[in-house]
C-alpha positions in Angstrom: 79.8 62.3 -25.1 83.1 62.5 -25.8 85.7 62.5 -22.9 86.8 66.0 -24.2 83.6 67.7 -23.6 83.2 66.8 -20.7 82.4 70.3 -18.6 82.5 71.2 -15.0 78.6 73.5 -14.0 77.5 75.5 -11.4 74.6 77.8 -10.9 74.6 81.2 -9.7 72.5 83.9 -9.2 72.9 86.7 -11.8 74.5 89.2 -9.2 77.2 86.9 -7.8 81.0 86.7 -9.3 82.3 83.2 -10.6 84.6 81.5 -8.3 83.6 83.0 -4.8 83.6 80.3 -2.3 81.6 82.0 1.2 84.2 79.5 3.4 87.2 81.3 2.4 85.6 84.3 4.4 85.8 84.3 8.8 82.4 83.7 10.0 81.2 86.6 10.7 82.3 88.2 7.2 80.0 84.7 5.6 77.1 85.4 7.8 77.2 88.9 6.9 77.6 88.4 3.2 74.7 85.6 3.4 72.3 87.8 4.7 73.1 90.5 2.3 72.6 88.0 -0.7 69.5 86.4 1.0 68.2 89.4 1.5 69.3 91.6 -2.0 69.1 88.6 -4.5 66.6 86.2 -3.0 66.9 82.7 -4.5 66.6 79.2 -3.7 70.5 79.0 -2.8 70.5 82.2 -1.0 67.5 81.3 1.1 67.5 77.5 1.8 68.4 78.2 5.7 65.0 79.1 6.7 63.5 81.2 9.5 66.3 80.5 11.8 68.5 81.5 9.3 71.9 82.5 12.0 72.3 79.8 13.3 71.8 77.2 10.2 73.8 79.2 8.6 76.5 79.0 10.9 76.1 75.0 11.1 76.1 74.4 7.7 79.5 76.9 7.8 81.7 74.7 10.3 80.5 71.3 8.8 81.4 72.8 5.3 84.7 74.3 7.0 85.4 70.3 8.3 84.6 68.6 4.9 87.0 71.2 3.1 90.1 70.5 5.7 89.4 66.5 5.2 89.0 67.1 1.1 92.2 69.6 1.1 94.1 67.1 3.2 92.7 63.7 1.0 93.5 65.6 -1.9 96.8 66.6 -0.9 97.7 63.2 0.1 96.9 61.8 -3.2 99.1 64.4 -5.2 97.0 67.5 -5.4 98.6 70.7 -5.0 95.4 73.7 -3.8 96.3 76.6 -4.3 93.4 77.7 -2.3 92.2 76.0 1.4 88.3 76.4 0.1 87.5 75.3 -2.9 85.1 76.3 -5.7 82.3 73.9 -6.2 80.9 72.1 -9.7 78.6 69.6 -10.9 80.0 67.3 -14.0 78.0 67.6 -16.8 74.9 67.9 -15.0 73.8 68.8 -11.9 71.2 65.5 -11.1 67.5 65.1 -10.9 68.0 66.5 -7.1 68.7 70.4 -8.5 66.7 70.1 -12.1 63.5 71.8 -10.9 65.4 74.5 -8.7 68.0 75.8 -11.3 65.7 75.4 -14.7 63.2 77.1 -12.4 65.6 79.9 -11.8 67.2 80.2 -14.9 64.0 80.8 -16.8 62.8 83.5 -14.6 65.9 85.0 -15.2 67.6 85.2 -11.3 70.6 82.6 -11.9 73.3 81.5 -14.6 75.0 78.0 -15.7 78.3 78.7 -15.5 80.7 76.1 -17.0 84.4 75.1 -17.4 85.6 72.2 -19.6 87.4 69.6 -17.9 90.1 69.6 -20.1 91.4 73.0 -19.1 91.9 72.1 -15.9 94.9 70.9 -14.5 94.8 67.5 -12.6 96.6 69.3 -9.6 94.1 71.2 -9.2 90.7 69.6 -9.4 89.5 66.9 -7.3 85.8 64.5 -7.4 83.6 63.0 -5.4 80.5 60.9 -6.1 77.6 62.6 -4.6 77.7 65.4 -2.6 80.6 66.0 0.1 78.4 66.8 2.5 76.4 63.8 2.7 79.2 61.4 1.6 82.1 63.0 3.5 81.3 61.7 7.3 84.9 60.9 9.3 88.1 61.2 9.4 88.9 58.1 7.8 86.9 59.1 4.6 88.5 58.2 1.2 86.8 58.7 -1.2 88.6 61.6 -3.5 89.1 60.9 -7.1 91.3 62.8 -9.4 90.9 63.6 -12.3 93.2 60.7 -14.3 91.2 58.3 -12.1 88.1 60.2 -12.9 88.6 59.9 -16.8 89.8 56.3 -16.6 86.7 55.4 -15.3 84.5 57.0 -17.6 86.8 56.1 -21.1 86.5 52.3 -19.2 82.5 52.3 -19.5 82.8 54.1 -23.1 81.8 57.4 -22.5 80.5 60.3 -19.5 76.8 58.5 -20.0 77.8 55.1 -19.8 79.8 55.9 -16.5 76.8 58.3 -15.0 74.4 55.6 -16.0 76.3 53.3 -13.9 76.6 55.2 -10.9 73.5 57.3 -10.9 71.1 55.1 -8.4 73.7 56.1 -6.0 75.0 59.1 -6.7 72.8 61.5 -8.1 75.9 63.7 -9.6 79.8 63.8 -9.4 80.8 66.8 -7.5 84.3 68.5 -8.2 86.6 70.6 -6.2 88.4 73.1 -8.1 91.2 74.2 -6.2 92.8 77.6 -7.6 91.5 80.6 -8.7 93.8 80.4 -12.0 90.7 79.7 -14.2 88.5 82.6 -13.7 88.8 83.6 -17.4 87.9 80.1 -18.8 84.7 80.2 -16.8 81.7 81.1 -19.2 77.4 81.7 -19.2 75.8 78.9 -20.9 
């Protein structure tokens, strides 16, 4: 695969708008709006907080609220310029073997979407990576881990390709996760 396809993905349910992150909302307003979706479009993403669904909820919405001020701040400190303190999250290229069952599962019976970028669109102010998922890999203050996207593409162009890279990387990090940090790119996003 050529460096220049290379695409940021996300799935969605059918109902939801592209490039809505629930964080940039005060608690209550997320809690609210994640029982509505839970309870309007069920789905595997709108329903993975179980029977006690308040108060996972909630925890998953401060630790996500603390991994987005450490990946704003990392990502700032490295050159970034957010235009947004929540960011929109993607998979590159693929969303790993962890989500394949859930989202083929989900786009064939019709409730969610792929919804894609390419990587070349983007600014490199305004996208950020990390290997894995930030909420499993993201676990102090001293975390480091950010790449952006020049680092990001050096790597991969260094290993001759996205597959070589992934390949290389893949036993320990199931995908690469990017942060995209502005709202500019709504009209570039697309249903694949």
């Amino acid at each position: 695969m050529d460096v220049g396809e290379i695409c940021l993905k996300y799935y969605c349910h059918i109902n939801n708008e592209p490039l809505k992150s629930i964080t940039q909302l005060p608690e209550n307003e997320a809690l609210n709006l994640a029982k509505k979706l839970r309870d309007e479009n069920p789905c595997v993403a709108h329903s993975r907080f179980g029977p006690i669904f308040d108060e996972a909820f909630v925890n998953y919405y401060h630790r996500r609220k603390i991994v987005e001020k450490l990946l704003y701040d990392r990502f700032v400190d490295l050159g970034g310029t957010p235009q947004i303190l929540a960011p929109h999250y993607f998979f590159v290229n693929d969303w790993g073997q962890m989500h394949t069952n859930l989202i083929v599962s989900e786009i064939k019976n019709g409730t969610a979407n792929i919804m894609e970028i390419r990587l070349k669109d983007i600014d490199i102010a305004y996208v950020s990576f990390v290997l894995g998922d930030t909420m499993s890999e993201v676990n102090s203050d001293d975390w480091n881990r950010i790449l952006l996207k020049d680092t990001l593409m050096e790597s991969i162009t260094s290993y001759g390709g996205y597959e070589n890279y992934f390949n290389s990387i893949k036993s320990q990090y199931p995908y690469i996760e990017a942060q995209l940090w502005t709202d500019k790119y709504h009209h570039l996003i697309r249903t694949v």
